[in-house]
C-alpha positions in Angstrom: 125.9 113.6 93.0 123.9 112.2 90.4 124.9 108.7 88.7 126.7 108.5 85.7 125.6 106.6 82.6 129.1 104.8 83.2 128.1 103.9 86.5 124.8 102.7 85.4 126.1 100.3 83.3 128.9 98.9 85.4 126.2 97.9 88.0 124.3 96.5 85.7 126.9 94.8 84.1 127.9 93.1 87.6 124.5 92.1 88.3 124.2 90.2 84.9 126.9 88.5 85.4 126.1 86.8 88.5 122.5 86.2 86.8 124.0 84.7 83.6 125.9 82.1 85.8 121.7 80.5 86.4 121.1 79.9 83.0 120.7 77.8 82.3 118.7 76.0 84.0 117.0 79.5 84.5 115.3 81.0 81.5 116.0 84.3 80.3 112.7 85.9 79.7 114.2 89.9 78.7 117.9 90.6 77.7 117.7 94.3 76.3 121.3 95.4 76.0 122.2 97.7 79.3 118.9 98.4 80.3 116.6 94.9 81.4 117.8 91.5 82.2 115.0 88.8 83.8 115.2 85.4 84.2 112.5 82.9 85.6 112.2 79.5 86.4 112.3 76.7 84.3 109.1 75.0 85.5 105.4 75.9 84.2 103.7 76.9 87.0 100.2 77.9 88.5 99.7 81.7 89.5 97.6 84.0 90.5 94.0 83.6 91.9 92.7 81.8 89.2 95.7 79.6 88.8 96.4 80.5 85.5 99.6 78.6 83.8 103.0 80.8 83.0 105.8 79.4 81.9 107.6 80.1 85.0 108.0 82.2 88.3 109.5 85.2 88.1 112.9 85.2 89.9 115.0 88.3 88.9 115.5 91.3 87.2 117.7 94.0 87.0 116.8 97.5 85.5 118.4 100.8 84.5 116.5 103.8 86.1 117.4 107.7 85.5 118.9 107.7 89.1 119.7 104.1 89.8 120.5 100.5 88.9 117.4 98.3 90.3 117.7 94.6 91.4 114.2 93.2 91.9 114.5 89.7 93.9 111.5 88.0 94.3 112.9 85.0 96.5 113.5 88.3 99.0 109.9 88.5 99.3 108.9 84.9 100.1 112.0 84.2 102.4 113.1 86.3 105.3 116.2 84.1 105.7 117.7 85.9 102.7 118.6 88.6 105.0 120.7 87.1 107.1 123.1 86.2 103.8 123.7 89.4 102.7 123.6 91.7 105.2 124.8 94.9 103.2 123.1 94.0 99.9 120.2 94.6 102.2 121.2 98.2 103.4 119.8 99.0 99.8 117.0 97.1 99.4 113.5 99.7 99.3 110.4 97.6 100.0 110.1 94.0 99.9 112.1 92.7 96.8 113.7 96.2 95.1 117.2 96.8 95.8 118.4 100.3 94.4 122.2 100.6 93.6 123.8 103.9 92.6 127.4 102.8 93.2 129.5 100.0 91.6 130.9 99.6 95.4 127.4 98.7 96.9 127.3 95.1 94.8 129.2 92.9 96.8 129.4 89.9 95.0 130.4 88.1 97.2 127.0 88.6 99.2 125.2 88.9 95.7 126.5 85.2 94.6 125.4 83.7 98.0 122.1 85.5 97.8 121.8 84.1 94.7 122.5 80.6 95.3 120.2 80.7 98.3 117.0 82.1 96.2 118.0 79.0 93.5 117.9 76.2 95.9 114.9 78.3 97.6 112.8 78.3 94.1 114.0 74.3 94.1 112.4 73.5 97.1 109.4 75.7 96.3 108.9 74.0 93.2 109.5 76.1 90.2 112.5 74.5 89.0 112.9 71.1 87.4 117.1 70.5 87.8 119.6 71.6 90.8 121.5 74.0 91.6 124.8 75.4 89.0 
């Protein structure tokens, strides 16, 4: 069964939420109503191979697809750890930082805010952010 507009938004409504509660000290970089939310760290930081300077690391982002409610989280990527805090979050996850949800059910926030606090004090440690953790 395909998703529903409605259920499109309730994801990423939920997702938001639980991203909202990091900024600050986060930065919100996109907030288009119901479709993108991303937020970065609040550090300038080198990147890339010729160290150029962005205003901060990418952390998260969440994004309304056609058949799906996408949850890029880039901490994922960089720590294997994360898996071990949300083990059904994970169940949805496609590659190495894309999570794909296509049913309000499949966000436990419970998981979702440890994840999340885990990736914060993770991007602390690594340096991208210049305050501690909400």
């Amino acid at each position: 069964m395909p998703i529903t507009e409605e259920t499109r938004i309730l994801i990423f409504n939920k997702l938001k939420k639980n991203l909202e509660k990091f900024t600050p000290p986060m930065v919100v970089r996109i907030d288009t109503l119901n479709s993108s939310f991303e937020i970065i760290g609040n550090k300038p930081v080198p990147y890339g191979y010729d160290k150029k300077l962005i205003p901060g690391m990418f952390f998260a982002t969440i994004a309304q697809r056609k058949d799906s409610v996408t949850f890029h989280f880039f901490p994922s990527y960089m720590n294997a750890n994360l898996r071990e805090v949300a083990p059904s979050l994970y169940k949805y996850l496609k590659g190495k930082t894309c999570f794909h949800f296509t049913k309000e059910e499949q966000v436990n926030e419970q998981e979702l805010t440890l994840l999340l606090q885990e990736g914060f004090m993770f991007w602390e440690k690594s340096g991208y952010m210049n305050t501690t953790s909400p």
